[in-house]
TIDOKE-980109 format. One line per 4 residues: their letters; for each residue x, y, z of N, C-alpha, C, O. Coordinates in steps of 0.2 Angstrom, whole numbers, plus 2048, in hexadecimal, padded with zeros to 3 digits. Atoms other than C-alpha are relative to their C-alpha. Layout:
BEGIN
A) X:Y:Z:X:Y:Z:X:Y:Z:X:Y:Z ~ ...
END
This chain:
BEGIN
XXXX) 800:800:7F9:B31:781:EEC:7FA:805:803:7F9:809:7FF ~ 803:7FD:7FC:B26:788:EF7:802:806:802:808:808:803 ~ 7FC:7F9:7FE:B25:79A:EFC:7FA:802:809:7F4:801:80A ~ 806:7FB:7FB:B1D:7A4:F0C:7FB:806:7FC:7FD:80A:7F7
XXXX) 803:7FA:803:B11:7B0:F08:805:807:801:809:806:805 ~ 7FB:7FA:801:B1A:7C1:F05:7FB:808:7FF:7F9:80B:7FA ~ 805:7FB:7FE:B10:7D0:F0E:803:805:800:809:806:802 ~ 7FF:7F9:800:B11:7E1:F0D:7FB:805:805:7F5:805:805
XXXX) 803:7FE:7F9:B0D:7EB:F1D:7FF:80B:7FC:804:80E:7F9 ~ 801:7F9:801:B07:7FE:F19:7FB:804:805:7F5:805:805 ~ 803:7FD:7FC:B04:806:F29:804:807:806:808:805:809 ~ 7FD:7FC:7FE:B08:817:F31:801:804:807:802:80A:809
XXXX) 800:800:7F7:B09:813:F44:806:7FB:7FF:805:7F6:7FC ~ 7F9:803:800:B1B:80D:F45:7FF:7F9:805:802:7F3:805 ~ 7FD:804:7FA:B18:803:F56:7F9:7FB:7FC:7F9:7F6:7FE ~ 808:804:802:B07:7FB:F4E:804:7FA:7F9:804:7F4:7F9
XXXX) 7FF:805:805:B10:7F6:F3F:805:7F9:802:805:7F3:800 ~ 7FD:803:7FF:B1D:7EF:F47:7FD:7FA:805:801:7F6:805 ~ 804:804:7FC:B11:7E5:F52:7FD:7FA:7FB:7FD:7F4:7FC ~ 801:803:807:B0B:7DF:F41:804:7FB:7FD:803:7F6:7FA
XXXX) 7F8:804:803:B1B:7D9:F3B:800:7FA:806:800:7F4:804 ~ 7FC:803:7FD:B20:7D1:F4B:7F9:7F9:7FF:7FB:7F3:7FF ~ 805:807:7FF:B0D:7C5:F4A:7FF:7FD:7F9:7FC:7F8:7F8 ~ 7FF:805:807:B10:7C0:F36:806:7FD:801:807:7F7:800
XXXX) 7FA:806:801:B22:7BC:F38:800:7F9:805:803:7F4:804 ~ 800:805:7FB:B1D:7B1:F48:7FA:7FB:7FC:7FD:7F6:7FE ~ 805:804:803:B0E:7A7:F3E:805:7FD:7FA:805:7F8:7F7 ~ 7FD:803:806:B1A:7A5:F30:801:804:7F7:804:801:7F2
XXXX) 7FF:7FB:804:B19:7B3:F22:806:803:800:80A:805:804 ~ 7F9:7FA:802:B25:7BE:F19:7FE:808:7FF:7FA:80A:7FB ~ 800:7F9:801:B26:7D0:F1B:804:803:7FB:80A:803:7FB ~ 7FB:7FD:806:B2B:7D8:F0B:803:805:801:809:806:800
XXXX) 7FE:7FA:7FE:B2B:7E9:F12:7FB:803:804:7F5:800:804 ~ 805:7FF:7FD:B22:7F4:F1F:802:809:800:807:80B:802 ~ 801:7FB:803:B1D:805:F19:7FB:804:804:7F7:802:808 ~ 806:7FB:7FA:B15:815:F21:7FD:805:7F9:7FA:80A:7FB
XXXX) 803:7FC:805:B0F:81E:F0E:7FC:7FE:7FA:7FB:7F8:7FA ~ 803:803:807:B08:81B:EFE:807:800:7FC:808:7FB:7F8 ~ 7FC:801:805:B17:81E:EF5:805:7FC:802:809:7FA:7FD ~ 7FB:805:7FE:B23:814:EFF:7FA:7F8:7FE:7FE:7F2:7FE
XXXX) 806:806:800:B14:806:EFD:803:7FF:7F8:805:7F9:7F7 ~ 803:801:805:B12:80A:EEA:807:7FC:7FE:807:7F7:7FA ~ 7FB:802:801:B26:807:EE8:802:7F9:800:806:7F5:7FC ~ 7FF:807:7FF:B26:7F7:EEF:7FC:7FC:7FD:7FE:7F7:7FD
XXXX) 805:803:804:B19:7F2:EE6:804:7FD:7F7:806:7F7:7F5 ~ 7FC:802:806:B22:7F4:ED5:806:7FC:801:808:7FB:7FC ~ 7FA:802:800:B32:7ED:EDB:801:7FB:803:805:7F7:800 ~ 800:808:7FF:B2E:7DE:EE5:7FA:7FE:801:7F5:801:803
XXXX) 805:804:801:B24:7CF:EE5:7FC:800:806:7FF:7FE:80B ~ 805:7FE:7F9:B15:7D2:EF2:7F9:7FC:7FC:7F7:7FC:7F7 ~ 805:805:800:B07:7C5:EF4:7FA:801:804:7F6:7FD:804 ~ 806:7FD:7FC:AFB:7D0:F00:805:807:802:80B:807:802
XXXX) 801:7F8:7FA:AFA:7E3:F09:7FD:7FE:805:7F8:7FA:804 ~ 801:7FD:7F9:AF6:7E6:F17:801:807:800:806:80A:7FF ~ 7FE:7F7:803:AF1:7FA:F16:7FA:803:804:7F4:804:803 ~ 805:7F8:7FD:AEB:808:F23:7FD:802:7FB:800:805:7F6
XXXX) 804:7FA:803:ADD:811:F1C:804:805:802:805:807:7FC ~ 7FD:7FB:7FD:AE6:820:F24:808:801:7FF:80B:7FE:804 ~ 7F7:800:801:AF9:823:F1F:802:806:801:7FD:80B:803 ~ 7FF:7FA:7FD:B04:830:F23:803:805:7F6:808:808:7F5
XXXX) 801:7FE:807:B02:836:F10:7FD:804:7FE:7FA:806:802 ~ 806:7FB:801:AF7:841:F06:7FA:7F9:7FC:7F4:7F8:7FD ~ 804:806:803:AF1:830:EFC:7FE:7FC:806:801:7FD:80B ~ 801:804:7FA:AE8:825:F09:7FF:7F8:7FD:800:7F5:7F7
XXXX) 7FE:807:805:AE8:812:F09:7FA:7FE:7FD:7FB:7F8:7FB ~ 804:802:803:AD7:811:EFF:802:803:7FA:800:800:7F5 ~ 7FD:801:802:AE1:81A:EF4:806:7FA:7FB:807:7F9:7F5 ~ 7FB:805:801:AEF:80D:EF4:7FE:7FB:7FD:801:7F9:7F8
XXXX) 805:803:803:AE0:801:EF2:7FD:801:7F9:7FB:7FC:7F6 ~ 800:801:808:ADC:805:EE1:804:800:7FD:805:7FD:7F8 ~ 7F9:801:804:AEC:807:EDC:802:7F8:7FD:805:7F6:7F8 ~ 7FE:809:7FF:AEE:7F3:EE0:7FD:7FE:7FA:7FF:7FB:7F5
XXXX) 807:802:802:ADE:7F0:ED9:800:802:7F7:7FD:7FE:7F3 ~ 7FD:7FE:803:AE3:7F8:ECA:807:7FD:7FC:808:7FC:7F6 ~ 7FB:802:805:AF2:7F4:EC6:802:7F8:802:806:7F6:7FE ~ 7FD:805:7FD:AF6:7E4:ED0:7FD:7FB:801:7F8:7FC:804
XXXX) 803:805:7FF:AF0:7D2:ED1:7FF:7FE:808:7FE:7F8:808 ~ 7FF:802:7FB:AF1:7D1:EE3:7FC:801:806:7FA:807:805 ~ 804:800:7FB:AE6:7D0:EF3:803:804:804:809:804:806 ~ 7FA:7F9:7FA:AE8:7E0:F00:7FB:7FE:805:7F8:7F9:805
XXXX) 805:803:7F6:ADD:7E0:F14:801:807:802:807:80A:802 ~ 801:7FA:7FE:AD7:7F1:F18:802:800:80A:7FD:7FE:80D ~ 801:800:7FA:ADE:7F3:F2C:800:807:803:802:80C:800 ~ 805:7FA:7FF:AD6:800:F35:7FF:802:806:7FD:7FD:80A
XXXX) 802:802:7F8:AD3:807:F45:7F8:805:7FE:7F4:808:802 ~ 804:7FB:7FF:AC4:812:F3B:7FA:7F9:7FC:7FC:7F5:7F8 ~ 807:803:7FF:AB1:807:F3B:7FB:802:7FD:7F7:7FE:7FA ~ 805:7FC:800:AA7:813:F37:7FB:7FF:7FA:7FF:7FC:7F6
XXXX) 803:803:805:A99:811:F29:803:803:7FA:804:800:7F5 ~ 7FC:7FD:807:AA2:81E:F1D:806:7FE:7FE:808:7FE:7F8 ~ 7F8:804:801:AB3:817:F1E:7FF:7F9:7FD:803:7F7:7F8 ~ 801:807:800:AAD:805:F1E:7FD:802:7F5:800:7FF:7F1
XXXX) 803:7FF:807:AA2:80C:F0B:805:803:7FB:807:801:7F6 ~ 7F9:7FE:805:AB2:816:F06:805:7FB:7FE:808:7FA:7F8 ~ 7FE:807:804:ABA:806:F06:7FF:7FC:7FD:803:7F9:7F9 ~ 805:805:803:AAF:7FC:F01:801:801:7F7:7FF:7FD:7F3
XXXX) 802:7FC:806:AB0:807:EEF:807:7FD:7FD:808:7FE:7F7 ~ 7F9:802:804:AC4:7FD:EEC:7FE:7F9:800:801:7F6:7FC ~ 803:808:800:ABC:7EB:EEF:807:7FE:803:80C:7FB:800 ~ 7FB:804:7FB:AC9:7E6:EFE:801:7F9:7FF:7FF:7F8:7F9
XXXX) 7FE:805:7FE:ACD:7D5:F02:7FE:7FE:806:7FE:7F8:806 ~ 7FF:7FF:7FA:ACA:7D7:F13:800:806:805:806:80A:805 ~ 7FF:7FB:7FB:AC7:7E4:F21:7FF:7FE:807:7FA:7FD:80A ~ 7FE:801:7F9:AD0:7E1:F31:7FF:808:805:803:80D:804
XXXX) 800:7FB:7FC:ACB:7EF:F3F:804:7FF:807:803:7FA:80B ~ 7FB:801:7F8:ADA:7F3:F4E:7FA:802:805:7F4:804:803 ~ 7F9:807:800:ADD:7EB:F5A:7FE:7FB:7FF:7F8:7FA:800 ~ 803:809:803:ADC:7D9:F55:806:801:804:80A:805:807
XXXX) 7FD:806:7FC:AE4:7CB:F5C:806:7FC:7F9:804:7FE:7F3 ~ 7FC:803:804:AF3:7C0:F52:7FC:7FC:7FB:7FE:7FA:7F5 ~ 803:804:801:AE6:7B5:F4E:7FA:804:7FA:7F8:803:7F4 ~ 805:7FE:806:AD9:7C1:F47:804:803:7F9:801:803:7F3
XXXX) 7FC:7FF:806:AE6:7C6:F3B:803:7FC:7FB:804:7FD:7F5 ~ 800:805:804:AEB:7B8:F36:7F8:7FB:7FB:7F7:7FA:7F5 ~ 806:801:804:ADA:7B0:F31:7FD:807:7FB:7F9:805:7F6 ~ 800:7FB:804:AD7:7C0:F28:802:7FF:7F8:7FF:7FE:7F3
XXXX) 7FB:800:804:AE6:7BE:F1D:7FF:7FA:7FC:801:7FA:7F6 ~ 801:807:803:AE1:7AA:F1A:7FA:800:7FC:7F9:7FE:7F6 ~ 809:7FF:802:ACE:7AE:F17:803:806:7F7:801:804:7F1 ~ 800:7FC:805:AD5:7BC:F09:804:7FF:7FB:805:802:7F6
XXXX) 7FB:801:806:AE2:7B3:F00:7FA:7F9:7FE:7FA:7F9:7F8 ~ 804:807:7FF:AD6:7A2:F01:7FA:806:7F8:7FA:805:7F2 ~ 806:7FE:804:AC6:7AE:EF9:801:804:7F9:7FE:804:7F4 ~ 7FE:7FE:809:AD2:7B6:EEC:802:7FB:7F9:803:7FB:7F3
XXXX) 7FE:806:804:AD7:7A7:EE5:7FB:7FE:7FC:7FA:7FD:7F6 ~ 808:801:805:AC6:7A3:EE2:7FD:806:7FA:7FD:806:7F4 ~ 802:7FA:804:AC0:7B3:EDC:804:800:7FB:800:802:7F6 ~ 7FB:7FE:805:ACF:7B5:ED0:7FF:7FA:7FB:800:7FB:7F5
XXXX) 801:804:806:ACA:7A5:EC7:7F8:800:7FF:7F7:7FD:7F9 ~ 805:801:802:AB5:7A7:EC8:7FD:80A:7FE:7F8:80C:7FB ~ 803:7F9:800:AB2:7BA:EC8:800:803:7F7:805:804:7F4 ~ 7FF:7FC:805:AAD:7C1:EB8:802:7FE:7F7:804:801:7F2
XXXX) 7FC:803:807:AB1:7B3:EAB:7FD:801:7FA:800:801:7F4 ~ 803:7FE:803:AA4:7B7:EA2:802:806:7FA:802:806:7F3 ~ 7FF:7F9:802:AA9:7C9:E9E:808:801:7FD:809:805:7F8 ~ 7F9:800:802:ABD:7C5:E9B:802:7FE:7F9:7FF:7FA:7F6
XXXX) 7FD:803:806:AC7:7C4:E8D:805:7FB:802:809:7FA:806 ~ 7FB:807:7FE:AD0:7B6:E89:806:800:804:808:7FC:808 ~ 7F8:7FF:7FC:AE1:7BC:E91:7FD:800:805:800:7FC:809 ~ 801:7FD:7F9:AD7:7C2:EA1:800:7F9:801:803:7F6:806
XXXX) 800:806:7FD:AD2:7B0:EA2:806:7FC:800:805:7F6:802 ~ 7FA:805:7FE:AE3:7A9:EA1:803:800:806:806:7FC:80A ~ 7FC:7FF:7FA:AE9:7B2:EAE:7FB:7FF:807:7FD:801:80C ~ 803:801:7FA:ADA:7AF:EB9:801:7F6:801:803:7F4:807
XXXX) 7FF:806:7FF:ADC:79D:EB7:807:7FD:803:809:7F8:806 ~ 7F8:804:7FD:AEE:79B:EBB:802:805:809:807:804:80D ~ 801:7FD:7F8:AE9:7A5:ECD:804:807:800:802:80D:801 ~ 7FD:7F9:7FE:AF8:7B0:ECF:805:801:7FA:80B:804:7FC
XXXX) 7FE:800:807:AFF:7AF:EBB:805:7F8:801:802:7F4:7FD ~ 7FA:804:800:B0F:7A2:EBF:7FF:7FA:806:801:7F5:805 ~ 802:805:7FD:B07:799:ECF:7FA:800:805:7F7:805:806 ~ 806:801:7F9:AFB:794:EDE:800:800:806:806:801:807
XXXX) 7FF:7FE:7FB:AF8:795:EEF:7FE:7F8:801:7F9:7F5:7FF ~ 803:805:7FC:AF8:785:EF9:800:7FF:807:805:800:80A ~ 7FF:801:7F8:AF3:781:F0B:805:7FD:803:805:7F7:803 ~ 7FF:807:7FC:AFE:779:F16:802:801:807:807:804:80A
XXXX) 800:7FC:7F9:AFB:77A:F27:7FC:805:801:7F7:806:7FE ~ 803:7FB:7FF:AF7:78B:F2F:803:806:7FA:805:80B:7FC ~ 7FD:7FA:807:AFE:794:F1C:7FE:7FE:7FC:7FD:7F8:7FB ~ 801:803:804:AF9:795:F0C:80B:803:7FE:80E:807:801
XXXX) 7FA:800:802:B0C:792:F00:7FF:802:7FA:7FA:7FF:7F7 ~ 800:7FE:809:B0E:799:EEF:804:7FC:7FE:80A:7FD:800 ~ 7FB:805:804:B14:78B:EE5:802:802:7F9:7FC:804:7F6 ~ 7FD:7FF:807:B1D:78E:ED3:7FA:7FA:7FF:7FA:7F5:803
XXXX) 803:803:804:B11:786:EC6:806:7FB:7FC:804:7F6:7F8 ~ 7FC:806:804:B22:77D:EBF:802:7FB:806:804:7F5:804 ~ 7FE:804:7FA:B25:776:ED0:7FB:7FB:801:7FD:7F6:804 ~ 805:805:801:B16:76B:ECF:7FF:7FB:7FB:7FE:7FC:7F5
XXXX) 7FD:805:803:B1A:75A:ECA:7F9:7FC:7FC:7F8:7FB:7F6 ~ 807:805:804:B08:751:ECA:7FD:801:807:800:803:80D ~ 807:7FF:7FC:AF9:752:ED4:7FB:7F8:803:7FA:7F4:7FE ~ 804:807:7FE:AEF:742:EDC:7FB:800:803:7FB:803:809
XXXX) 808:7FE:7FE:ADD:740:EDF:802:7FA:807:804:7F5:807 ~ 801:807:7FA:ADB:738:EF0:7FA:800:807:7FA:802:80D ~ 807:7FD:7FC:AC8:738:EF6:7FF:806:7FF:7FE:809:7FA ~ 803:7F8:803:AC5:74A:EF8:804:803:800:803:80A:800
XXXX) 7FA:7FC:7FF:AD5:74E:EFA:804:800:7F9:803:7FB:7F5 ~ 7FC:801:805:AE1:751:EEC:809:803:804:80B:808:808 ~ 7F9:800:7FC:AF5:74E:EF0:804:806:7FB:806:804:7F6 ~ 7FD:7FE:802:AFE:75C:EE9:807:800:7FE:80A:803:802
XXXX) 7FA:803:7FE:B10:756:EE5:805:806:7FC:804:808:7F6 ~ 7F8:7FC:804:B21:764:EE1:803:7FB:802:802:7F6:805 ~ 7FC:803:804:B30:75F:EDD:804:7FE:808:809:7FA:808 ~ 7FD:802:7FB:B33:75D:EF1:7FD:801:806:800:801:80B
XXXX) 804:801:7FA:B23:75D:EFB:7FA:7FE:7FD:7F9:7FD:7F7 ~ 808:804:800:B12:757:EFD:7FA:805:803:7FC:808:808 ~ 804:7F9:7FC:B03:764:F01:7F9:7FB:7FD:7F8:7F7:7F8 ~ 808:805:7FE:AF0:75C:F04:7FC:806:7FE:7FF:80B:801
XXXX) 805:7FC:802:AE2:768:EFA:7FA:7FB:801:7FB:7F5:800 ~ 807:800:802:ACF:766:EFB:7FD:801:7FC:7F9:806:7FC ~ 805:7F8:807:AC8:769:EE9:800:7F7:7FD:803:7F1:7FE ~ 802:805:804:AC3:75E:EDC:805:7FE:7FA:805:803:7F6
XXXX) 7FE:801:803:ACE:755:ED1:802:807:7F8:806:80B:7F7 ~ 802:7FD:804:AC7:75C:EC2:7FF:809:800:801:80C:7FB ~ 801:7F8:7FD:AC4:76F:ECA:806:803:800:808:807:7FC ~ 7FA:7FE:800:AD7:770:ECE:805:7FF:7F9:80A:802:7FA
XXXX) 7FF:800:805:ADC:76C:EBD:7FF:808:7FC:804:80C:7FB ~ 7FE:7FA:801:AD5:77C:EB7:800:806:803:7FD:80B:801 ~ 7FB:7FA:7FE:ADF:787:EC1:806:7FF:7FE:809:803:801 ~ 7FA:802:801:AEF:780:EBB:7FE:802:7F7:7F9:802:7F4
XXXX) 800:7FE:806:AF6:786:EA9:7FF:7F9:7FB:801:7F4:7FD ~ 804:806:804:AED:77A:E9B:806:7FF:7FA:805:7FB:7F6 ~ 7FC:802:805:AFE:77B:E90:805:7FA:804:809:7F7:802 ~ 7FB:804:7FD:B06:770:E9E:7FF:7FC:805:803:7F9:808
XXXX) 803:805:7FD:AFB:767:EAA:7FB:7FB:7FB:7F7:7FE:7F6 ~ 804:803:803:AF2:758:EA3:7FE:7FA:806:801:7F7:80B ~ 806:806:7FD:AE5:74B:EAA:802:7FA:7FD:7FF:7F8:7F8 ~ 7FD:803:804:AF1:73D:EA8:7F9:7F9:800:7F6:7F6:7FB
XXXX) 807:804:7FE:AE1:732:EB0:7FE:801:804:801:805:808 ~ 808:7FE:7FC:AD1:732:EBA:804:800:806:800:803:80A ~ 7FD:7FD:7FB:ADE:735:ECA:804:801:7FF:809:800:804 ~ 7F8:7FE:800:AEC:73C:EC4:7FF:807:7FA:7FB:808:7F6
XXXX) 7FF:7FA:806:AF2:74E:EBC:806:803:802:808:805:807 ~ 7FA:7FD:7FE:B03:751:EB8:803:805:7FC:800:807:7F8 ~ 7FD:7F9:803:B0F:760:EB2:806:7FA:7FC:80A:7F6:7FE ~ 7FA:804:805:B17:758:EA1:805:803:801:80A:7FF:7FE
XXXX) 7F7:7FF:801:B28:762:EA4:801:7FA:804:807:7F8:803 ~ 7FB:804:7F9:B2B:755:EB3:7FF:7F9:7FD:801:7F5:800 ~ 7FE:805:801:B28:746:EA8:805:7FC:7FF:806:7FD:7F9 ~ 7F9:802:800:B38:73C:EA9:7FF:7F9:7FA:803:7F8:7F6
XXXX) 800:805:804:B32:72C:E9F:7F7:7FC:801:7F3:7FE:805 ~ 806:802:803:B22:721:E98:800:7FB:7FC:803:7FA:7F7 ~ 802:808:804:B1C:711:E94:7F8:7FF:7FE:7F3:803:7FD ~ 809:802:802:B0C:708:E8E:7FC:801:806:7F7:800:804
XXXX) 804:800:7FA:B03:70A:EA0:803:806:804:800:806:80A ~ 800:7FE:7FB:B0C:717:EA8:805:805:7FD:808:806:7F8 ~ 7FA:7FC:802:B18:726:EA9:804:803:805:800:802:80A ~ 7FD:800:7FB:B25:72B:EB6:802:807:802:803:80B:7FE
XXXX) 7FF:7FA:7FF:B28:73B:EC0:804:7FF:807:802:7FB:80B ~ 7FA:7FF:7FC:B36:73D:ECC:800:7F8:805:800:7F8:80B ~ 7FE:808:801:B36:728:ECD:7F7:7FE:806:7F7:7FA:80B ~ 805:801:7FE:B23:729:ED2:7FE:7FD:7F9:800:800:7F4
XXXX) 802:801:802:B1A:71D:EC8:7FA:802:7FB:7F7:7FD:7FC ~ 804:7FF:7FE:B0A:724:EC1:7FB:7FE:7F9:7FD:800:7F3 ~ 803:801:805:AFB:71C:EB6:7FE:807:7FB:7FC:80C:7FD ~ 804:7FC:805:AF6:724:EA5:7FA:7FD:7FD:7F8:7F7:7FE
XXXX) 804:802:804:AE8:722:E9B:802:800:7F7:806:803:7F4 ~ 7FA:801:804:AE9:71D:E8B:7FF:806:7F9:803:807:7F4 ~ 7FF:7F9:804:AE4:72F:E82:806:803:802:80A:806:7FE ~ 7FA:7F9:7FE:AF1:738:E8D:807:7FD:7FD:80B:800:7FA
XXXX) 7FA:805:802:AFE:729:E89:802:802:7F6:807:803:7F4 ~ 7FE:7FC:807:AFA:72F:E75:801:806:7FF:805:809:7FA ~ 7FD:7FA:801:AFA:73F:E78:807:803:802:809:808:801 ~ 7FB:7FF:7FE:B0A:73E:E80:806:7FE:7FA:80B:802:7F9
XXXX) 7FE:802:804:B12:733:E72:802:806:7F9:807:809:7F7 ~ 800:7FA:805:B0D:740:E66:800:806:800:801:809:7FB ~ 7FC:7FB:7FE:B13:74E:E6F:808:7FF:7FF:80C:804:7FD ~ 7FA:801:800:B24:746:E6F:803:7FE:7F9:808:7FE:7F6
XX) 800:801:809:B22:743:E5C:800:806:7FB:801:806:7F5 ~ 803:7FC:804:B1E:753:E57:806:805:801:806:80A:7FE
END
């Protein structure tokens, strides 16, 4: 199933933060928590599932949020958005030193905060699969490949959705579109068959054929020309059709 993004607010002007809250839950986000310290930040961090920050440079703490920003960066897979009422060239370099996601300057608008957030979840996705493949070890690159370890972000609409990797039934190329299919919606991506393939884990997506990539848990049944997923018909080819045979033999 599909989830909302699930943000973390870390700012220590009460009436600001609360201004904050009131323009992501209206766009359609989840507030995990909204936090005025690093230590109230860092708690939540370990305890629940958070999918971006949102983090004053300036907190009412001795740690500040660049700070809290390495901490992320450090220990956390996760995209944070420096928000800021300070500009200035040594603030902008101090920050610059934890590699943000984004840096939002008050006051903005409902809008500039939301393209922020889309721009920053959009660029880590990417990054998290080409940044540095070179240099990783094999584990680093498993977990850069599978986005956010367990699943992906998909557009739809003005959001992106974190869908579970098991909830994805099968994939279908359609022009330059490819159809995303879970087990009870439909989401339209922009990417190239082949491209979106490896983002998806390699013990459990396959390229059944040249428009098609499905998650073998959800195959229900398989004949000579074809295999069935929640009573979706869909071609194989005839490598995938043996290698599926000899899966089920083994």
């Amino acid at each position: 199933m599909e989830q909302p993004i699930r943000i973390l607010i870390v700012e220590d002007n009460v009436i600001i933060a609360d201004d904050m809250q009131s323009m992501l839950e209206e766009i359609g986000y989840e507030i995990v928590d909204n936090v005025i310290v690093y230590e109230q930040a860092e708690e939540v961090l370990k305890t629940q599932e958070v999918d971006l920050v949102l983090i004053d440079i300036i907190l009412a703490s001795e740690k500040t949020g660049i700070d809290l920003g390495k901490h992320i960066r450090e220990n956390y897979n996760i995209p944070f958005i420096f928000v800021t009422s300070n500009s200035d060239r040594a603030t902008v370099e101090n920050a610059k030193t934890v590699k943000p996601n984004g840096y939002l300057v008050k006051p903005f608008e409902q809008q500039d905060l939301y393209t922020s957030i889309e721009i920053a979840l959009s660029n880590f996705s990417h990054n998290a699969r080409s940044t540095g493949r070179d240099e990783m070890e094999e584990e680093d690159i498993a977990v850069s490949n599978s986005v956010l370890k367990d699943s992906i972000f998909v557009k739809k609409q003005h959001l992106y959705y974190r869908i579970q990797f098991g909830d994805i039934q099968f994939i279908k190329a359609d022009n330059v579109y490819l159809e995303v299919n879970t087990i009870d919606k439909k989401f339209l991506v922009r990417s190239p068959l082949k491209d979106y393939l490896e983002k998806l884990p390699k013990n459990k997506f396959y390229r059944a054929h040249k428009s098609y990539i499905v998650n073998v848990d959800h195959i229900d049944a398989i004949n000579s020309k074809d295999i069935l997923i929640n009573n979706t018909l869909i071609p194989i080819s005839k490598e995938f059709k043996e290698f599926i045979i000899s899966a089920m033999n083994s």
